[in-house]
N, C-alpha and C positions, 0 to 999 in steps of 0.2 A: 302477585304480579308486581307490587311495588318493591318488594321485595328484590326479586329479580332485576328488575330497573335501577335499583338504586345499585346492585352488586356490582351488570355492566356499567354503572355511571361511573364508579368509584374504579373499577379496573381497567376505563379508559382516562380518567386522570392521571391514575398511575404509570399507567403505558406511554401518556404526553408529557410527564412531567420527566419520564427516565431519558425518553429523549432529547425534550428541551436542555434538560440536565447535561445529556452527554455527549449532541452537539454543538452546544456550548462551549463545554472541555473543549472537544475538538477542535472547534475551530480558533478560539485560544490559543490553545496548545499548536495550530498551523498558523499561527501569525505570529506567534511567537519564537518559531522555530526558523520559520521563513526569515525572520530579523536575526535571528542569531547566523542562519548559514549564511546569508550578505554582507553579515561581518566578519564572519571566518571568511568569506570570499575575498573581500576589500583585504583582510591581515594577508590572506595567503600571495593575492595577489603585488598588495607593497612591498611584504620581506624579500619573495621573487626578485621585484624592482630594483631594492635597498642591494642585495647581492652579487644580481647581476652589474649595479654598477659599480660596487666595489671591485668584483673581477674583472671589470674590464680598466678601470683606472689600475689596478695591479699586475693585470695582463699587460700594458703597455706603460708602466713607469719605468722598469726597467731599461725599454728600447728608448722611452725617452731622456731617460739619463743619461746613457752612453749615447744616442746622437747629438745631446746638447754636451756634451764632452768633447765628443769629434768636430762639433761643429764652432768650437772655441779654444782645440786644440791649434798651436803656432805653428805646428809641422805640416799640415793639411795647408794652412793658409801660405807659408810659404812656398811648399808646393805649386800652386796655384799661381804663383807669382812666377814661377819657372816652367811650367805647361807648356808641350811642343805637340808637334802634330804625331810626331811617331812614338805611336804605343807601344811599342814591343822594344821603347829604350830602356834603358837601368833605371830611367827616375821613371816613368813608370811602373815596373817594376816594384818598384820601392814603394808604391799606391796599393798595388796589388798585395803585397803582404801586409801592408796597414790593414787594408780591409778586412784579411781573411783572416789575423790576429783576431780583431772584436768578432768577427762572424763566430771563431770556435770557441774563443772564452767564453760567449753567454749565447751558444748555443743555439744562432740565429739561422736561421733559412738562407739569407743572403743582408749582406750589409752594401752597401752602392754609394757610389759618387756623380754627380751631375754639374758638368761644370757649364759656369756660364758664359766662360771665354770660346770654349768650341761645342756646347752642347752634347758632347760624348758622356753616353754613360758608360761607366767602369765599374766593375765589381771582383768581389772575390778573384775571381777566373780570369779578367784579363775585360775588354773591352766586348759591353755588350752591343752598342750603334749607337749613334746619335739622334739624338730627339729632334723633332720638329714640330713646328706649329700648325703643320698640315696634317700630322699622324692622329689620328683618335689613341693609341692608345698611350701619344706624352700626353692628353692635355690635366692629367694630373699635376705637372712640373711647373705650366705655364698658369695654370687657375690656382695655385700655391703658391707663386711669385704674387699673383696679382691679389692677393688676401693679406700680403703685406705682416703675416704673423710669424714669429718666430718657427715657430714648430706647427704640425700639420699632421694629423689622426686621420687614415684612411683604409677603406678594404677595397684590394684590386685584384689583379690577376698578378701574377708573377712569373715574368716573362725567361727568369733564368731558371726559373723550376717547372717545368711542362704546365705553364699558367695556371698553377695553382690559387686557389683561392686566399689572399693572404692578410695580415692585417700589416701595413705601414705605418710609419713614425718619418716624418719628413723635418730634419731641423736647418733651417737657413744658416748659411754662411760667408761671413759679412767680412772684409777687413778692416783695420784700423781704423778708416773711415768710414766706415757705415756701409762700404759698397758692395754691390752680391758680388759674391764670387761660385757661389753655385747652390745645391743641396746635396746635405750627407743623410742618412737615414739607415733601416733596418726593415727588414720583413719575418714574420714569423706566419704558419700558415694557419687557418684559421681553426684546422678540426681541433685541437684541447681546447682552443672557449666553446667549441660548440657541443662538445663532451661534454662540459659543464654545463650548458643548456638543456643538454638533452635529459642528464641526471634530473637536474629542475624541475622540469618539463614532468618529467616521472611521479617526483616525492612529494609535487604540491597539486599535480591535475594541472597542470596551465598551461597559456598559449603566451606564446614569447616571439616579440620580432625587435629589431632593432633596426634601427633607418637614420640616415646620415642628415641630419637637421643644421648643416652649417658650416660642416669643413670643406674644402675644395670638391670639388665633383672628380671622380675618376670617370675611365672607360666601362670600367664594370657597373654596368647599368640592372643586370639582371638581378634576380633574387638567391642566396645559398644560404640554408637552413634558417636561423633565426635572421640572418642581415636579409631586408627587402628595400627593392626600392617601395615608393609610398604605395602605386599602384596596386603592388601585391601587397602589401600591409595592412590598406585601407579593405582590400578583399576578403583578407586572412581574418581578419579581428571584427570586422563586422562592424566599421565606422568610418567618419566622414573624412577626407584630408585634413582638417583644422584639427581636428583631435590626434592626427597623429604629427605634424608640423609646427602645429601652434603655439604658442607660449607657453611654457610651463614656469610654472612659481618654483621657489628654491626648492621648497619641503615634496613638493611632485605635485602630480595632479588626479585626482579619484573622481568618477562617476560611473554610473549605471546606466546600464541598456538593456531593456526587458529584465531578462534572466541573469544577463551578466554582469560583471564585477572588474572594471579598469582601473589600472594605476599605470602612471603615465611619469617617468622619471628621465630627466634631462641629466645626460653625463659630461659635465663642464669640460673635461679634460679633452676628450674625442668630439665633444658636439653633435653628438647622436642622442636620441631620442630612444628609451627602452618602454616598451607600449607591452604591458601583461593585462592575459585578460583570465577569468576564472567563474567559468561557468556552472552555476548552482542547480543544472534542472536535474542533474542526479541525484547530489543532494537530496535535494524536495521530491523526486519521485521514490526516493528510497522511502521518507517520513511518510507520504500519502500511501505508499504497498503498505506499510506499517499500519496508518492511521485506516486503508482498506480493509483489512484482517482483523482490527479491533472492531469495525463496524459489523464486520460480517459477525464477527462473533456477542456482538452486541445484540444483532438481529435473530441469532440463532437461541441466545438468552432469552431474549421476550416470547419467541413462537415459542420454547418450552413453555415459558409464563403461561403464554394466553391458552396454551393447551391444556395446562395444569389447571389453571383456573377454573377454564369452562367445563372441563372434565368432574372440578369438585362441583361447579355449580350444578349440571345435570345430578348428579347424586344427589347433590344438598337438593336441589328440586324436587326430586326423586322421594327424596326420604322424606323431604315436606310432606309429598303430597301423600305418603303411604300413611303419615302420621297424621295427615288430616283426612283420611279416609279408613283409616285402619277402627274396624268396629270395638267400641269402648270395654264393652262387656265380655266379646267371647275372643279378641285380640286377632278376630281375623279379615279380610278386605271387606269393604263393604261394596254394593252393588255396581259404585262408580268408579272404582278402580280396577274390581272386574272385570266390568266391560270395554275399560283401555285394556286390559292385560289380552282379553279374548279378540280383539282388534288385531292384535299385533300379532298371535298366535297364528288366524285367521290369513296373515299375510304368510306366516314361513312354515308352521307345522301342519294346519289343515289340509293346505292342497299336496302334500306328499305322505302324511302316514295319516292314523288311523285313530280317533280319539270319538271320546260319547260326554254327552250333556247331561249332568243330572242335577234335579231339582226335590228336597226331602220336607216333608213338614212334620216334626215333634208331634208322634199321637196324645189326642187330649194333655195340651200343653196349657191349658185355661184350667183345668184342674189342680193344674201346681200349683200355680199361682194363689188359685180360691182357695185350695187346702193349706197352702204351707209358707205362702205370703211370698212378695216379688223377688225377696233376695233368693229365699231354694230355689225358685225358680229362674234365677242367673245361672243360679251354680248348677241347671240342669242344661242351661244352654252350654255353660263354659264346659262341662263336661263334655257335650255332643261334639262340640268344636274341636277340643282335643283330642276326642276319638279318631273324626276325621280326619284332621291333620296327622297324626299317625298313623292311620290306617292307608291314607293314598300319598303320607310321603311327596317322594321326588316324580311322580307319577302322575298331578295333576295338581291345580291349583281350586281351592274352595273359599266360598265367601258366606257371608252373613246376607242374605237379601233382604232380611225384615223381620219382625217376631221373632216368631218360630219357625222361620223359612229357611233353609240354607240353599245353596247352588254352588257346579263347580264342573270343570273339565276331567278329564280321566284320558289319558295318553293314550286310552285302550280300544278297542272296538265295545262295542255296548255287553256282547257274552263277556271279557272278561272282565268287565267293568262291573257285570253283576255278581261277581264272585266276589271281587272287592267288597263291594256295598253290604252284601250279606253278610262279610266276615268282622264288620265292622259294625253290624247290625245286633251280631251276637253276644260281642263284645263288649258293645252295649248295657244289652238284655243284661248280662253277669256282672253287670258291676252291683254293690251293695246301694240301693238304694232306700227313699220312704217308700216307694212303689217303682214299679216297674216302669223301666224306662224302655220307649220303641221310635222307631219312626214310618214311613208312609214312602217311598223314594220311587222316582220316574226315571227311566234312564232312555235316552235317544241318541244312536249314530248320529255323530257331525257329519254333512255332506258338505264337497269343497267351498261351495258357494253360498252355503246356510250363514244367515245373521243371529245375533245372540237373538234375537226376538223370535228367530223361528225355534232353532233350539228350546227355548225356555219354555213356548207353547207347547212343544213334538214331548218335552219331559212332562211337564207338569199334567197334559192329557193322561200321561200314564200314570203320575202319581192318584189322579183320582181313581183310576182302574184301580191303584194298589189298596186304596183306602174300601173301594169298592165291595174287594175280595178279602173284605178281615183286617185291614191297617197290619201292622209289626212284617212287611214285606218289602219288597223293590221287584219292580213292571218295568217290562221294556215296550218302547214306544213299538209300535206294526203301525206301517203305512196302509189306512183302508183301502 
């Protein structure tokens, strides 16, 4: 028993020490991983930012060169100085090829003039209407006068191109002495930067908006693809207005929200605000499927374990006990391992077939002894024993009950049981001995419900019948 006890003690330390052990790793190994995807989140999500706003300062340097060209060019400004009301003269005219020279050399959507002697915008094509300060869709012209900045980064509609969604470059134009004389500018439409967004968007997993933090307000209030007003931004990205309006430091700006991963970068040139965000829960659901699947098979290791184990341990038990009950002398069970074995038999083979109980005693077995001293008299026991066991084989089990007693089941009904007994009896008889060797044997039908105790009486009554009628026999038990 202590034995046992100390086996389960030792193979439940070992079972709490693999797990403490491995999750331990585990969870290690997920806080560690968890720190690495947050930082692959934060890199994916800044290079995003870093890119995005190179492309948009190189998406709109162009248009701002050539408007701060236009807008300091002397031909334009004289112009201006000779402005009439009639559009469809030669010196307008002469406006109108100005513009749509720059419109096709660098490929622009529409290039425009807004003048601020008559509010007429002109483009390309000739005369689009005049702006007013009652129109919602000038007050881009008048909330970019009143900003007071040279040039002016905006996305609006574009009203000469079935109001596409466009990006503008607005550069003020001043004369000699400082005084406005209008705005010249470009449009180009917005899908190639959002092409490039959407590429983004793709290669790194991330969410991308941009929002106008500073330049004049247009009409285009609504949201298209990555441009949002805040409302939609602050919706999209899963944070508050300050986070996406707020201050941001030169270098940008990083923090976390639950799962997520922001970098927040300010594009000096446009004064928009580009807000990435980069969400790690697949990431980490991918390492926890992972870190799932090593558990499960971590679990499926130990229940081999402990199957294994306990498996050896009932053997080892087993063997224990066959060796701690296994009769010294003739190497066969002894009475108390018998009567487990006949227990268990009792449960599956008695109540469906057909077996007999017998019990033998060594005729004049005190004679060996007194003649030829205790050792021949082993070696007649170890003899009878080995007879036995060969003689019923796979066909029943035998024991040493005491002395010169033996006992033992027989898979048979008691007739053929005593065909056995006899043949084993002969066998006996013929071996060379200092005398004759016999025995005395009781045989009794097991009934379903019979205890080794009744057996052992129902035999042994018969073995005295045998001893009865002459010893050197085997007697089957008769119910009086």
């Amino acid at each position: 028993m202590k034995n046992k006890n100390a086996y389960l003690i030792a193979n439940l330390i070992i079972i709490f020490m693999a797990l403490a052990v491995f999750f331990g790793i585990q969870t290690n190994e997920y806080a560690y991983f968890k720190e690495l995807a947050f930082k692959q989140a934060q890199n994916d999500a800044e290079m995003a930012a870093v890119d995005i706003n190179a492309q948009i300062t190189n998406f709109s340097l162009s248009q701002r060169v050539a408007g701060e060209m236009m807008a300091n060019d002397l031909f334009l400004k004289e112009w201006c100085m000779e402005e009439t009301n009639d559009v469809d003269s030669a010196h307008h005219q002469v406006l109108y090829r100005y513009l749509k020279n720059y419109k096709e050399k660098y490929d622009y959507d529409v290039v425009f003039f807004v003048s601020d002697k008559t509010w007429n915008y002109y483009y390309d094509g000739g005369l689009n209407r005049t702006v007013s300060p009652a129109s919602d869709y000038d007050v881009w012209y008048f909330n970019f006068l009143n900003l007071n900045n040279d040039y002016d980064i905006q996305v609006d509609r574009d009203e000469v191109n079935d109001y596409n969604v466009t990006i503008f470059v607005n550069c003020l134009v001043k004369d000699l002495e400082g005084k406005t004389l209008g705005v010249v500018g470009s449009g180009r439409e917005i899908k190639g930067f959002q092409d490039f967004i959407d590429d983004l968007t793709g290669r790194l997993g991330v969410d991308i908006c941009v929002v106008n933090s500073g330049n004049a307000l247009s009409s285009f209030f609504d949201s298209n693809g990555a441009f949002m007003n805040v409302a939609d931004a602050v919706k999209k990205m899963g944070v508050i207005k300050d986070d996406i309006v707020g201050e941001v430091p030169e270098e940008g700006k990083r923090f976390t929200i639950g799962s997520n991963c922001y970098c927040v970068k300010k594009n000096d040139e446009m004064k928009w605000n580009i807000v990435v965000k980069k969400d790690t829960t697949e990431t980490i659901r991918g390492f926890l499927k992972k870190s799932a699947q090593r558990i499960a098979f971590m679990i499926i290791i130990l229940i081999i374990y402990v199957i294994i184990s306990f498996t050896f341990l009932i053997k080892l038990q087993r063997m224990t006990a066959i060796s701690l009950n296994t009769d010294d002398v003739t190497g066969l069970q002894n009475n108390k391992i018998f009567k487990e074995d006949f227990e268990r038999y009792s449960k599956s083979w008695f109540k469906k077939s057909k077996a007999s109980f017998f019990v033998l005693d060594i005729d004049n077995f005190k004679s060996f002894n007194d003649t030829y001293g205790h050792l021949y008299g082993n070696t007649v026991l170890r003899m009878v024993a080995d007879e036995l066991k060969n003689g019923i084989g796979t066909e029943g089990r035998v024991a040493r009950w005491g002395g010169d007693e033996f006992a033992g089941v027989i898979f048979r009904d008691s007739g053929e049981a005593l065909k056995i007994m006899n043949g084993i009896q002969e066998s006996i008889m013929a071996r060379e001995t200092k005398q004759t060797v016999s025995f005395s044997c009781g045989i009794a039908d097991i009934q379903p419900h019979d205890t080794i105790k009744n057996c052992f009486d129902n035999a042994d009554t018969a073995v005295y019948k045998a001893k009865e009628n002459g010893k050197a026999q085997c007697a089957v038990y008769k119910k009086e």
